[in-house]
C-alpha positions as CSV (number, residue, x, y, z in Angstrom):
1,X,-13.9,-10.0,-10.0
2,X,-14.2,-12.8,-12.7
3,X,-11.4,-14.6,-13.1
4,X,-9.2,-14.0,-16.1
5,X,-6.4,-16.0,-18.1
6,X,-3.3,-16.6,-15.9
7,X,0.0,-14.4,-16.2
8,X,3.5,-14.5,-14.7
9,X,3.9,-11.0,-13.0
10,X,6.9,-9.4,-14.9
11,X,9.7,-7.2,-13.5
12,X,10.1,-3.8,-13.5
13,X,13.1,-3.3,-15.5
14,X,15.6,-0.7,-14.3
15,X,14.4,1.4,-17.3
16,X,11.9,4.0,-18.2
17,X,8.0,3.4,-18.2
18,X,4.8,5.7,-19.4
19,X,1.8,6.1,-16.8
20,X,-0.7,4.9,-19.2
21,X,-4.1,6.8,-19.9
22,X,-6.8,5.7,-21.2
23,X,-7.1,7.8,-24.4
24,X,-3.7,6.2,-25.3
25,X,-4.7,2.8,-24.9
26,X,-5.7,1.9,-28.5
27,X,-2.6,3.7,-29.9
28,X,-0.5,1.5,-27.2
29,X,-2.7,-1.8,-28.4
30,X,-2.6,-1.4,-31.8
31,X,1.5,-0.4,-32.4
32,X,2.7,-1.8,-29.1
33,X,5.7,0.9,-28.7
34,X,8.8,-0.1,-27.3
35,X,7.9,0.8,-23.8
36,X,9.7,-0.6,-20.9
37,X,6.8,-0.8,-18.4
38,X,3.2,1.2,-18.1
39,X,1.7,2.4,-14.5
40,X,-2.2,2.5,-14.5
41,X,-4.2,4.0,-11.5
42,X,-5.4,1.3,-9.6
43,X,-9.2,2.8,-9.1
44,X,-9.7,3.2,-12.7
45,X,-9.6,-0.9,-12.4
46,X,-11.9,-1.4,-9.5
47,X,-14.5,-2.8,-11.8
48,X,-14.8,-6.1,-12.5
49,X,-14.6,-5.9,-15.8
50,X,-15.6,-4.4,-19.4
51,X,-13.2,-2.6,-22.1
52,X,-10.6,-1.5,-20.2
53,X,-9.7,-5.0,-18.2
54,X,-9.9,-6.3,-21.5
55,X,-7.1,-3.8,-22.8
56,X,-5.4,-4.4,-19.9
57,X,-5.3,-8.2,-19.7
58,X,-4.0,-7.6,-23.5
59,X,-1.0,-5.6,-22.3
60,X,0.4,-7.5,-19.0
61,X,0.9,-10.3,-21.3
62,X,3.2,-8.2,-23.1
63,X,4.8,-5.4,-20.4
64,X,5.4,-5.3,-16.9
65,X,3.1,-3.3,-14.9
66,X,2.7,-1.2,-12.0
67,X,-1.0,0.0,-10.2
68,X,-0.5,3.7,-8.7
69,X,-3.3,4.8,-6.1
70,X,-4.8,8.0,-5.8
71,X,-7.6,7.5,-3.1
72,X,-6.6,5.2,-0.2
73,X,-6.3,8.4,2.0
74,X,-3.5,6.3,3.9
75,X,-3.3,9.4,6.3
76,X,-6.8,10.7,6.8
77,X,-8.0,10.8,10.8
78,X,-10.8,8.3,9.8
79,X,-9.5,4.2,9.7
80,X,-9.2,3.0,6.2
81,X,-12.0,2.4,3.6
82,X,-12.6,-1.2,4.0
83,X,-14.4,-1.3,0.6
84,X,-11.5,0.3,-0.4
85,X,-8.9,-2.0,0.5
86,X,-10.9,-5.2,-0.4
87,X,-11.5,-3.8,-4.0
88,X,-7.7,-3.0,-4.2
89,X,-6.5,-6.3,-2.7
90,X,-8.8,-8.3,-4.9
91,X,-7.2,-6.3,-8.0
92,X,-3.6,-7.0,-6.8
93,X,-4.3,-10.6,-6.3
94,X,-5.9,-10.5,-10.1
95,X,-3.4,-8.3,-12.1
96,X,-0.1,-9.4,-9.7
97,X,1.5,-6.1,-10.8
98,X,5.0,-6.0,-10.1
99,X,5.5,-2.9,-8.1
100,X,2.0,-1.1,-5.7
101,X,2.3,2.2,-4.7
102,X,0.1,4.4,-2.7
103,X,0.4,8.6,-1.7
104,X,2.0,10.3,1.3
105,X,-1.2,12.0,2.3
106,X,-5.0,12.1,3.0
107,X,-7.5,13.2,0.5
108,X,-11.1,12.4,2.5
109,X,-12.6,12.3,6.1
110,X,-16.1,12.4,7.3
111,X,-17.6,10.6,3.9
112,X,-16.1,13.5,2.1
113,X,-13.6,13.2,-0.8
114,X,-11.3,16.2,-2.1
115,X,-10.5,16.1,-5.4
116,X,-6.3,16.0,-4.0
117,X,-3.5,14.8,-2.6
118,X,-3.9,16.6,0.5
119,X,-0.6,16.9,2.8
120,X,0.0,15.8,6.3
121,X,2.2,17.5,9.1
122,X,5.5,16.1,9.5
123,X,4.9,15.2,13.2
124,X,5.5,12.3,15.4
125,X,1.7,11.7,15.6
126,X,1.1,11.7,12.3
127,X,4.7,9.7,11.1
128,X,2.7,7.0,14.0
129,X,-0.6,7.4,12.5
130,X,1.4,6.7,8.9
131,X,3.2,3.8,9.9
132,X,0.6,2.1,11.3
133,X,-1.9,2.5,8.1
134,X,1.0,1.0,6.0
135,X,1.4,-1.9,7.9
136,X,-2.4,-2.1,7.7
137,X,-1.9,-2.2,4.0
138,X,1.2,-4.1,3.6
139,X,-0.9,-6.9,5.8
140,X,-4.0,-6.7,3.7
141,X,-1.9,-6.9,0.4
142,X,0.7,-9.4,1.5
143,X,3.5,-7.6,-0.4
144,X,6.1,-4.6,0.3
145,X,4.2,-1.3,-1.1
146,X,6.0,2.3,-2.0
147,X,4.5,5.3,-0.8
148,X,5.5,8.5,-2.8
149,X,5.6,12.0,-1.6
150,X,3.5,14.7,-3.0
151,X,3.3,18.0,-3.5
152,X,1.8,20.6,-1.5
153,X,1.0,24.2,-1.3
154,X,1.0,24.9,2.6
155,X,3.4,24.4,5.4
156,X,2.6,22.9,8.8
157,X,4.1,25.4,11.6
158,X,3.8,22.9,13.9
159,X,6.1,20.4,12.0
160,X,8.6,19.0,13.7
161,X,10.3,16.9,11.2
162,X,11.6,17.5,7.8
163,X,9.3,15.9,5.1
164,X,12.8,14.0,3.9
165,X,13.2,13.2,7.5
166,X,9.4,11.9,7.3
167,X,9.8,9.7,4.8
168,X,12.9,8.3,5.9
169,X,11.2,7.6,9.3
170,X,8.3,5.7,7.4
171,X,10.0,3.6,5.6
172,X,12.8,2.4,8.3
173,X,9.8,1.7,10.9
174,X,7.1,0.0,8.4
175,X,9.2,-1.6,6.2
176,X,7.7,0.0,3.0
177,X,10.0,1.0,0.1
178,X,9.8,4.7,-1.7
179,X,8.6,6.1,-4.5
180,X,10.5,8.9,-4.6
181,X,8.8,11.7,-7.1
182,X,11.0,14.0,-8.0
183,X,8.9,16.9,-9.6
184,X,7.7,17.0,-6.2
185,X,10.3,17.9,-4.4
186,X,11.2,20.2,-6.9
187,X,8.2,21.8,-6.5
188,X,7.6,22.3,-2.9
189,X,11.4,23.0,-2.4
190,X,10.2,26.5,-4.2
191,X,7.1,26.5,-2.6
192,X,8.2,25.9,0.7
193,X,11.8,27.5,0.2
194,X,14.3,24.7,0.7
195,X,17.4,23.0,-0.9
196,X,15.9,20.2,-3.2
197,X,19.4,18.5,-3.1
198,X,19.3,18.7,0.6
199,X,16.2,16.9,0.6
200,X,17.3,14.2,-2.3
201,X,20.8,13.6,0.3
202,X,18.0,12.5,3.2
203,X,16.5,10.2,1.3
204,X,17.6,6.4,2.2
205,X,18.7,4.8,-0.8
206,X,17.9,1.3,0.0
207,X,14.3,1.8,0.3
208,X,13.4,3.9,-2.8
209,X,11.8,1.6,-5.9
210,X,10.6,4.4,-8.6
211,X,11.0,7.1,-9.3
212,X,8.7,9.8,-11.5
213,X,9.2,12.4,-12.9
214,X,6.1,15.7,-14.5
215,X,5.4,18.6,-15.6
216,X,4.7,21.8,-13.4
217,X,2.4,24.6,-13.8
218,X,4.0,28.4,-12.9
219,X,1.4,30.6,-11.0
220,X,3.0,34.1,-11.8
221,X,1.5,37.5,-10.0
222,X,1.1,36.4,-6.7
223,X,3.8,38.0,-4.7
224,X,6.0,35.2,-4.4
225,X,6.6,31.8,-6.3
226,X,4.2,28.8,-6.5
227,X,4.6,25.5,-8.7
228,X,1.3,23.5,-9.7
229,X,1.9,20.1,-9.8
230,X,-0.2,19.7,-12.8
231,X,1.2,16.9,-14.8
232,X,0.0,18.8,-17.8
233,X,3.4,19.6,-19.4
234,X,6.8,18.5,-20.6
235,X,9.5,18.0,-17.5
236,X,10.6,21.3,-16.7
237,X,14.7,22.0,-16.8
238,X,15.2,22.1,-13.4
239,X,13.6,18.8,-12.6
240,X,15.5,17.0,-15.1
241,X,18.6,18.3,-13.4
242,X,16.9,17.0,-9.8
243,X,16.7,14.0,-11.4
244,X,20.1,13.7,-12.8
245,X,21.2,14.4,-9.2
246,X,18.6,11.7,-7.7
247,X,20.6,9.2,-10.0
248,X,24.0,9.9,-8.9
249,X,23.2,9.9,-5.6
250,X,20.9,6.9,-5.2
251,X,22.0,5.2,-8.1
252,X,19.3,4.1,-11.2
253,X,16.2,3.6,-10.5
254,X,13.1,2.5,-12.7
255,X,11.0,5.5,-13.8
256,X,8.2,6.5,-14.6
257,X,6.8,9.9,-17.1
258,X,3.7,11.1,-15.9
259,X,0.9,13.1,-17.8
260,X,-2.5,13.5,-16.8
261,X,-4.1,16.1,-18.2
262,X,-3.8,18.0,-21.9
263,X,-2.7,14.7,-23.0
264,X,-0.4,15.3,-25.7
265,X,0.2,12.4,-28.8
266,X,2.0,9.5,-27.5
267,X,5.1,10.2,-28.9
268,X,5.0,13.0,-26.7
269,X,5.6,11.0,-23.9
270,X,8.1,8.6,-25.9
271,X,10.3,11.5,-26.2
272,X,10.2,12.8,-22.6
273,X,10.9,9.0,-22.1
274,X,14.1,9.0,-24.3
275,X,15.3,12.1,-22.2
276,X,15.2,10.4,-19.1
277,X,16.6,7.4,-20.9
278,X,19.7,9.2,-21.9
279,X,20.3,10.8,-18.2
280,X,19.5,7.2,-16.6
281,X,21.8,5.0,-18.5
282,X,24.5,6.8,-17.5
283,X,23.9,5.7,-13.9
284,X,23.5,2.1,-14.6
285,X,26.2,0.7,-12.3
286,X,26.2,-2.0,-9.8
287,X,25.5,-1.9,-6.1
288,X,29.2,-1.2,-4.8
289,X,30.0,1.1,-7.6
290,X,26.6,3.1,-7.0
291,X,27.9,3.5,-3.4
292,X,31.1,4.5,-3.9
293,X,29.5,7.1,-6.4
294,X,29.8,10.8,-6.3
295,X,27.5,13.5,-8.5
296,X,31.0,15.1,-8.9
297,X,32.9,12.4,-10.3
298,X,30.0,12.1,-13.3
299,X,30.3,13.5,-16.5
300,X,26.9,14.8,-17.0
301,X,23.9,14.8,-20.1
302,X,22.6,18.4,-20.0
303,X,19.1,17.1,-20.2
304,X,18.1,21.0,-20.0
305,X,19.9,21.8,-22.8
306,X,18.3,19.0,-24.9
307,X,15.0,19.9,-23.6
308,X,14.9,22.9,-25.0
């Protein structure tokens, strides 16, 4: 990659950010919204340059950023995609975002890619297999990554841990912090039939660096319930409460709003942001406060309410 103008990585601010799209980028370049931080997917930056490096040069000057992968496969049987991880290293050493994050799954094997985020048993073979290719990673970056949990639409039999108890397990033996999304544990705790708090109370406080938050799809007609995480929609009720509990729990958390499809008007997003603005800044307290905090001892924003 061509070598661009020096800039000082910036921050994530314990605030609310946008996952940036490209059809918003000349609205975002041209009025420059009061936006804490953006998340781009790191792929759609794997060239070396053109419009879009330009645009994006433009706005790291200006906000801190984040690069979100979607096709490392960390936890496919094959090794890892060596073009793969040099193209992605050579971008992190170009755009020195502040936070790197990467999926809880596999989505190719064989030369094949899957248009997915394709889920992995919660084993002790694969929890190995897991925290080896994120050491792999964290080596070939030089830098701490978060790996976030997705959703999924089958169950394992053969599982012998609980995904909360996964992650956990990942993060104490590699080292690698969480990004902990919360739509998708709302979604699979229908889908899979288990208590999303339960699953937000096994979560390790210490390691988890974001947090995000979408919009599901509802499959009616099918004999039972299933949730689409389709990032296509405004944050459903119930996850805003999941997130309000996340905070008291954990304690606040950066955050992102994601939409990736049926992209709405950007003040679309700037409103979902404000939402999870209100619920967040109540939680703004400091380490020994935010451990000596209890969901119950909260007075609560009824985010659901204001929803709509």
């Amino acid at each position: 990659m061509p070598p661009s103008r020096p800039v000082r990585a910036q921050p994530i601010p314990t605030q609310v950010g946008i996952g940036l799209r490209p059809a918003h980028v000349a609205h975002v370049l041209e009025h420059r919204p009061a936006v804490p931080f953006f998340e781009l997917h790191s792929e759609n930056l794997f060239c070396a340059g053109g419009a879009l490096w330009d645009a994006f040069d433009a706005l790291r000057r200006d906000y801190p950023v984040s690069l979100h992968g979607v096709g490392l496969s960390l936890g496919s049987a094959d090794p890892l995609d060596s073009a793969h991880l040099a193209a992605l290293r050579a971008l992190v050493e170009r755009a020195e975002p502040a936070l790197v994050s990467e999926h809880l799954c596999w989505g190719a094997v064989a030369g094949r890619h899957y248009n997915d985020l394709l889920p992995l048993p919660c084993t002790e073979e694969a929890l190995e297999l897991m925290v080896a290719r994120v050491g792999q990673l964290q080596d070939a970056l030089g830098r701490r990554v978060l790996v976030e949990n997705v959703s999924s639409y089958i169950h394992f039999t053969h599982s012998t841990l609980r995904e909360w108890e996964f992650l956990a397990a990942l993060a104490a033996r590699s080292g690698c912090g969480l990004l902990l999304d919360v739509n998708n544990v709302y979604v699979n705790s229908v889908n899979h039939g288990f208590d999303a708090q339960r699953y937000i109370d096994g979560i390790p406080a210490a390691a988890v660096g974001e947090l995000h938050l979408a919009g599901f799809t509802r499959k009616e007609g099918l004999g039972g319930p299933l949730l689409i995480d389709s990032h296509n929609c405004r944050v459903d009720p119930a996850v805003w409460a999941l997130y309000d509990y996340t905070l008291a729990r954990i304690g606040a958390q950066p955050t992102l709003i994601e939409w990736d499809q049926d992209l709405p008007d950007f003040a679309v997003l700037e409103n979902e942001a404000r939402l999870a603005t209100a619920c967040l800044d109540q939680y703004g307290l400091d380490e020994q406060d935010a451990d000596e905090h209890h969901p119950d001892e909260h007075t609560h924003v009824d985010l659901a309410a204001v929803a709509g």
